[in-house]
C-alpha positions in Angstrom: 0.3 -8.0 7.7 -1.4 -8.3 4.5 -2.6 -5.7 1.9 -5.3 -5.8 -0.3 -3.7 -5.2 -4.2 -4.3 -5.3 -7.6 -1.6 -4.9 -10.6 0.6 -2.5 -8.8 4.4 -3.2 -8.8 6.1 -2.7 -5.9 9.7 -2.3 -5.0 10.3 -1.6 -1.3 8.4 -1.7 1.8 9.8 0.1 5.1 8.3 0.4 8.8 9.9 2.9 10.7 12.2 3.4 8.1 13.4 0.0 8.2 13.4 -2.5 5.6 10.6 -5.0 5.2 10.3 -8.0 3.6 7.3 -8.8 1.6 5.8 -11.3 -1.1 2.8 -11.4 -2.9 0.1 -14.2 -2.8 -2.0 -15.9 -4.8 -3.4 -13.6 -7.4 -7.4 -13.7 -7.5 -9.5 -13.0 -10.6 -11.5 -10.2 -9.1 -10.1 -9.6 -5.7 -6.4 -9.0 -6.8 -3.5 -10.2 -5.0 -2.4 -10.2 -1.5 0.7 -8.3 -0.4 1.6 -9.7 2.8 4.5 -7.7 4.7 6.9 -9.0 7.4 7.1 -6.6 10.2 11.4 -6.4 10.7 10.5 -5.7 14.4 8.2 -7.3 17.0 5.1 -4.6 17.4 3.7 -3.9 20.7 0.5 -2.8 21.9 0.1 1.2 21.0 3.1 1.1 19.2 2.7 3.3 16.1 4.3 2.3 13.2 4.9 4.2 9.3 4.6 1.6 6.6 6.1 3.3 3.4 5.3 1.4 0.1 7.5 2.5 -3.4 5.0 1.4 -6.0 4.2 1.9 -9.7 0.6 1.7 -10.4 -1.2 1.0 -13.7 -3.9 1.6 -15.9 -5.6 -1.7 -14.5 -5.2 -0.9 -10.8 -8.4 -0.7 -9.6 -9.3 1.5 -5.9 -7.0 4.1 -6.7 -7.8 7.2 -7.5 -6.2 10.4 -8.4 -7.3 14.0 -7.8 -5.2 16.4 -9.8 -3.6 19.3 -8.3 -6.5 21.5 -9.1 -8.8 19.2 -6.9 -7.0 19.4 -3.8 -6.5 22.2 -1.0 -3.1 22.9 -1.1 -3.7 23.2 -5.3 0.3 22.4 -5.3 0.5 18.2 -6.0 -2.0 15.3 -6.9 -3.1 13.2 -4.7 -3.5 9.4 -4.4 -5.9 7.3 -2.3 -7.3 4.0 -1.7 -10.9 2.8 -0.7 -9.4 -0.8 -0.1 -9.0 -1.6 3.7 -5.8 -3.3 5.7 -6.7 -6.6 7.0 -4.2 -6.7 10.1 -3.4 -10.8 10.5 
C-alpha cells in the first residue's frame, strides 16, 4: 500500500492495531515521497481495516490543512485533513 507524502515524519504505522512496517521511497521534487506500508496480515475481500499513522507534520507539508477549533462542529479540537488520495497497489 503506498501513500502519497511530502515532508511529514512519521514514527509508527498500525492496521488493526497491529504494527506495520513501512519505508519511504524515492523523494520527488514536486510530487513528494512515497510511503509505502506493509500490511502485517494478508487482507481479504471486504475486510475492513484501520490504518493509524503517528506523524509530525511541517511548515513545508503541502495537502494538509487545518481548521481550528472554532471552524469545526463540535467547536472542541482542530482538525486535520488531506486532499491527496491512497493509491492501493
Amino acid at each position: 500500500q503506498v501513500l502519497d507524502t511530502k515532508d511529514l515524519q512519521v514514527f509508527k504505522v498500525t492496521v488493526n492495531g497491529q504494527d506495520a512496517k513501512f519505508v519511504f521511497g524515492e523523494k520527488h521534487s514536486f510530487k513528494g515521497t512515497p510511503l509505502e506500508i506493509t500490511l502485517p496480515f494478508e487482507l481479504s475481500r471486504g475486510q475492513e481495516a484501520i490504518v493509524e499513522i503517528s506523524f509530525e507534520s511541517s511548515p513545508k507539508s503541502s495537502a494538509l490543512q487545518w481548521f481550528t477549533p472554532e471552524q469545526t462542529s463540535g467547536k472542541k479540537h482542530p482538525f486535520l485533513f488531506s486532499q491527496c488520495q491512497v493509491e492501493w497497489i
